[in-house]
DRENDO-1510 file (C-alpha; in Angstrom, 1 decimal, always signed):
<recs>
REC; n; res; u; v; w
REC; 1; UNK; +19.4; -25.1; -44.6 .
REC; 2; UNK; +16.8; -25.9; -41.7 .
REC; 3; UNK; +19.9; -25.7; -39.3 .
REC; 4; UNK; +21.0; -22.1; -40.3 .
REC; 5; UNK; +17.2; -20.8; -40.3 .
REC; 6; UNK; +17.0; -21.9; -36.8 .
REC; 7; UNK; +20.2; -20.5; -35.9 .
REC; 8; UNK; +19.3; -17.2; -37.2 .
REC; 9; UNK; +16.0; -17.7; -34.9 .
REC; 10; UNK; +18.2; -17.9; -32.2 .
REC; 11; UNK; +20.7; -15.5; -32.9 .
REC; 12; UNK; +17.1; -12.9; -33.5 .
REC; 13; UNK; +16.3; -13.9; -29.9 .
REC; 14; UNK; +19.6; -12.9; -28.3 .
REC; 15; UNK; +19.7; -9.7; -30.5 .
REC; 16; UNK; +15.8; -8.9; -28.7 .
REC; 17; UNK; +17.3; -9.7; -25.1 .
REC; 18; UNK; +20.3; -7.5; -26.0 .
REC; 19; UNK; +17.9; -5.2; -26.7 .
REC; 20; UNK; +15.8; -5.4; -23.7 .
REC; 21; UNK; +19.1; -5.5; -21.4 .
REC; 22; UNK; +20.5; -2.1; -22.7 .
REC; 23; UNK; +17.1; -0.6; -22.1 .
REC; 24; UNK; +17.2; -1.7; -18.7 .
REC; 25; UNK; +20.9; -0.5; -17.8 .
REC; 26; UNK; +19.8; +2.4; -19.1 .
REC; 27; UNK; +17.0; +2.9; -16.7 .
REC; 28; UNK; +19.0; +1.7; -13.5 .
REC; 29; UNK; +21.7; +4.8; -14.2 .
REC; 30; UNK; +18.5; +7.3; -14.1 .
REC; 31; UNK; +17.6; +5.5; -11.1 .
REC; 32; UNK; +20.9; +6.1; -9.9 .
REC; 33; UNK; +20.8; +9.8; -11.2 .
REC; 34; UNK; +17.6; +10.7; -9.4 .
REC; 35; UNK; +18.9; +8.9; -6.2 .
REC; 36; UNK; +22.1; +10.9; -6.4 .
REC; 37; UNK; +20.4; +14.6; -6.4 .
REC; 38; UNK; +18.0; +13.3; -3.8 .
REC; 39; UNK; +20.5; +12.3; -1.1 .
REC; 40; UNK; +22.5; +15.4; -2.3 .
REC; 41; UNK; +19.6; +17.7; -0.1 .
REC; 42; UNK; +18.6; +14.4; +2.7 .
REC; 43; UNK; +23.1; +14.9; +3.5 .
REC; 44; UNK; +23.1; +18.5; +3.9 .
REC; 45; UNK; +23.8; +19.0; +7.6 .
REC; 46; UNK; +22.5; +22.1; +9.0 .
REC; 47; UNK; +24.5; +24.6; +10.9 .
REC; 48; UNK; +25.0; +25.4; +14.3 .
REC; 49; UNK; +23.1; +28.6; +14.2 .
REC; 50; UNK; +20.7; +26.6; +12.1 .
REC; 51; UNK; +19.8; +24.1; +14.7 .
REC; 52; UNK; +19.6; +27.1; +17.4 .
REC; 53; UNK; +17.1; +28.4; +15.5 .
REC; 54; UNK; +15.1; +25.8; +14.5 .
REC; 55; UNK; +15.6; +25.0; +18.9 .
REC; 56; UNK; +14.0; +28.4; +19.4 .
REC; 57; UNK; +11.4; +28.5; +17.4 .
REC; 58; UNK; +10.3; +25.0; +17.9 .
REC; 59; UNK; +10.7; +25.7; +22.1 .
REC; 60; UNK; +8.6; +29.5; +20.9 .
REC; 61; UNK; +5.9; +28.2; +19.5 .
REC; 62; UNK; +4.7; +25.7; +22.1 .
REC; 63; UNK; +2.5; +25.5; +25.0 .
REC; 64; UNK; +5.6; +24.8; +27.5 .
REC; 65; UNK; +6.7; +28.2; +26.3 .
REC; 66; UNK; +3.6; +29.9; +27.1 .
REC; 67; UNK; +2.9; +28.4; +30.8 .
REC; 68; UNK; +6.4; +29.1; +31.8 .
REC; 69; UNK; +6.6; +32.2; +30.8 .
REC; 70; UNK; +2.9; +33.1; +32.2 .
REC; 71; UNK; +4.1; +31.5; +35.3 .
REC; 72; UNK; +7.4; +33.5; +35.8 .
REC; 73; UNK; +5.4; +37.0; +34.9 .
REC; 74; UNK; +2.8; +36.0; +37.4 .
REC; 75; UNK; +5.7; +35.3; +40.2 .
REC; 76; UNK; +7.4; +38.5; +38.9 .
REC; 77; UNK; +4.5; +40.3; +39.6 .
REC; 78; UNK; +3.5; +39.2; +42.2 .
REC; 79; UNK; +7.0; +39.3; +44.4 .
REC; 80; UNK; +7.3; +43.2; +43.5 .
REC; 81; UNK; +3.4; +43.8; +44.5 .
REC; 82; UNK; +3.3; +41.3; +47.6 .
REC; 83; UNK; +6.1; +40.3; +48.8 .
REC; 84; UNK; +9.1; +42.3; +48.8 .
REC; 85; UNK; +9.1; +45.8; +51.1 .
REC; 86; UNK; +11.4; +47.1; +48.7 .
REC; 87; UNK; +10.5; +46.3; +45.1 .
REC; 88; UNK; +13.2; +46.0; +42.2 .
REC; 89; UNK; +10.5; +46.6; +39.7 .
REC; 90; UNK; +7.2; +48.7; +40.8 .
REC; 91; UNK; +3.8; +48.5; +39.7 .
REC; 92; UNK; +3.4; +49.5; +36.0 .
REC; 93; UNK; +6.5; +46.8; +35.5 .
REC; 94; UNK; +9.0; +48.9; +33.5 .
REC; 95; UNK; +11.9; +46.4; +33.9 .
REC; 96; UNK; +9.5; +43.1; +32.4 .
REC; 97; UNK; +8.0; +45.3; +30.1 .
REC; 98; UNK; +11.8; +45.7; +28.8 .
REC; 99; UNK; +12.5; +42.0; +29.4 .
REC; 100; UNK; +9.6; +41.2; +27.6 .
REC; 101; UNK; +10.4; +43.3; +24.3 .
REC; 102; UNK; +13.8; +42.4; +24.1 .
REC; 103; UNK; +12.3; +38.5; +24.4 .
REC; 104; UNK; +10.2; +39.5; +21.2 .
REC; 105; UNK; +12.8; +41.3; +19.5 .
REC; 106; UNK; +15.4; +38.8; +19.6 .
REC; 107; UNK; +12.3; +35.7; +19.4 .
REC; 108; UNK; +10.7; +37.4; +16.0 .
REC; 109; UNK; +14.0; +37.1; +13.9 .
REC; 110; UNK; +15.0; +33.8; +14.8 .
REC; 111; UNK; +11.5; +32.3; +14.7 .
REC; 112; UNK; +11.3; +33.8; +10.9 .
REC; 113; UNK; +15.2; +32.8; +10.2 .
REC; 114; UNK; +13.5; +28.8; +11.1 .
REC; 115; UNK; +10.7; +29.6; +9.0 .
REC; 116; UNK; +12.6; +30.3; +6.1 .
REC; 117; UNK; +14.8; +27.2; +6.1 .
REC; 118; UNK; +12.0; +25.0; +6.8 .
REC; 119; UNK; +9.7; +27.0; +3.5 .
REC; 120; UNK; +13.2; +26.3; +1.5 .
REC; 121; UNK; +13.4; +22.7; +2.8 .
REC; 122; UNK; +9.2; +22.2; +1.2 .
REC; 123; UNK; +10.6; +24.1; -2.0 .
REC; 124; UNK; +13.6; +21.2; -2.0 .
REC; 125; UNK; +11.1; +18.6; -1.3 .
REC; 126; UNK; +8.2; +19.8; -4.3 .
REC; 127; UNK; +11.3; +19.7; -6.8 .
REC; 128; UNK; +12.3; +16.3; -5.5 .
REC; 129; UNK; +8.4; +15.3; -5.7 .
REC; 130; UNK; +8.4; +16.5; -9.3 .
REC; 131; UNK; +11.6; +14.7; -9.9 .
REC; 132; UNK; +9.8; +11.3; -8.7 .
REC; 133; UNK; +6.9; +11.6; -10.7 .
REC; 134; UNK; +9.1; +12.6; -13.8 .
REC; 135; UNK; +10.7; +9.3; -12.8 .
REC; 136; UNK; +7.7; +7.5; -12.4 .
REC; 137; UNK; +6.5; +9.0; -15.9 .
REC; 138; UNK; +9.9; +8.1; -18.2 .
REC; 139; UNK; +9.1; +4.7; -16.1 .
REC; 140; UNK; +5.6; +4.5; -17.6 .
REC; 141; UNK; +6.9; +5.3; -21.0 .
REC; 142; UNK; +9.9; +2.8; -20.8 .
REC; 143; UNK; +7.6; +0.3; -19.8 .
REC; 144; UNK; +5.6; +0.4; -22.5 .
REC; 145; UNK; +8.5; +0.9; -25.2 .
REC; 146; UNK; +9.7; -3.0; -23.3 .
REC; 147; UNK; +6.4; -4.1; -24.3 .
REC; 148; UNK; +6.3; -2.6; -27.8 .
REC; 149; UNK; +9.4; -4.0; -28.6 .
REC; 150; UNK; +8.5; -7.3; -27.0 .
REC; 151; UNK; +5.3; -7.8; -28.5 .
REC; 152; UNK; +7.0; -6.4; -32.1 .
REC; 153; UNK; +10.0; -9.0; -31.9 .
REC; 154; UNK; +7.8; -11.9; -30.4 .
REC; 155; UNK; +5.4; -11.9; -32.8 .
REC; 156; UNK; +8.2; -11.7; -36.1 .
REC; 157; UNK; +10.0; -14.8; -34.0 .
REC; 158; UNK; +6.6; -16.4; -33.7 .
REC; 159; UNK; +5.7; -15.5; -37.6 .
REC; 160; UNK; +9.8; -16.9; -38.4 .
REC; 161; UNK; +9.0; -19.9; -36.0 .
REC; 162; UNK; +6.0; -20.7; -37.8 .
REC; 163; UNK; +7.6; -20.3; -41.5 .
REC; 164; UNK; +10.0; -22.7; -40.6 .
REC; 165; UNK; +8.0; -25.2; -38.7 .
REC; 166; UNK; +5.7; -24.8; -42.0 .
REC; 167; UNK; +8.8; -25.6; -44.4 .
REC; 168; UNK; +10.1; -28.5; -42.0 .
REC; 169; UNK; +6.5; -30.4; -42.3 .
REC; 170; UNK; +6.4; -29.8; -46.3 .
REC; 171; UNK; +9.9; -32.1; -46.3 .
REC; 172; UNK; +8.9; -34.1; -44.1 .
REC; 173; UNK; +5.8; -34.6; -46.6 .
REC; 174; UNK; +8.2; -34.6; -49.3 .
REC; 175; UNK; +10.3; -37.4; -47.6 .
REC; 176; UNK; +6.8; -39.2; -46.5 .
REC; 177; UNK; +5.8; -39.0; -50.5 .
REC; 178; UNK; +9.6; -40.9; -51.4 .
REC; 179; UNK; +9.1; -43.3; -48.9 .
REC; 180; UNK; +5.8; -44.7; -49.5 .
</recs>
């Protein structure tokens, strides 16, 4: 009889850990899940016209931009006031002021064309930030289910352990009464 009540211990044991492992392989294939969709946006490659414009506006918006440009106007301006007898572009500067809207005109678009990817890129990331800290939440809860179940289960298997340490000492009292 003892034999079989610790077997049944046992087999109560493996049935917990059985318990414990599906709970994990279940959380390892949302791990897997979340991974998934958030490589899905990191392997997008951009396309060519992409990259141009991210070039532009990144090359735009900076300082080497500005001085280069402030030092070709300056040379412009200069060589048609000082230098040449025979200016291609006289004082008020019609031809840069063309050069300079067209710059602008073509600059604008493709400076707001980058903008946009990069505002649609932040709106990828937030939804992959809320998928993380869903994650991390289902994790929390998980967590504590594990230690619900494990605390539940431990203590009947400690309360079972108990019983039948309890019922072997009451024969071996028995047998300690018939032998003396």
């Amino acid at each position: 009889m003892n034999k079989s009540r610790i077997e049944q211990l046992y087999d109560l044991e493996e049935e917990q850990l059985g318990k414990l492992n599906d709970i994990v392989h279940t959380a390892i294939e949302e791990e897997k899940l979340l991974s998934d969709k958030l490589l899905e946006f990191e392997d997008r490659h951009p396309s060519f016209t992409s990259k141009l414009a991210d070039n532009v506006a990144s090359f735009g918006g900076s300082w080497k931009f500005i001085i280069s440009f402030g030092v070709i106007m300056l040379i412009w301006i200069f060589a048609n006031v000082y230098l040449l007898s025979k200016p291609f572009d006289p004082y008020p500067f019609i031809l840069l002021n063309l050069v300079l809207s067209t710059i602008a005109a073509l600059q604008a678009p493709v400076i707001m064309m980058s903008q946009n990817r990069k505002e649609e890129k932040d709106r990828q990331r937030a939804v992959n930030d809320y998928m993380i800290n869903l994650k991390s939440e289902i994790e929390v809860r998980n967590l504590h289910g594990k230690l619900d179940l494990l605390i539940k289960e431990q203590m009947k298997t400690l309360f079972d352990i108990q019983k039948t340490q309890v019922e072997l000492m009451e024969e071996i009292k028995v047998l300690l009464k018939k032998g003396s």
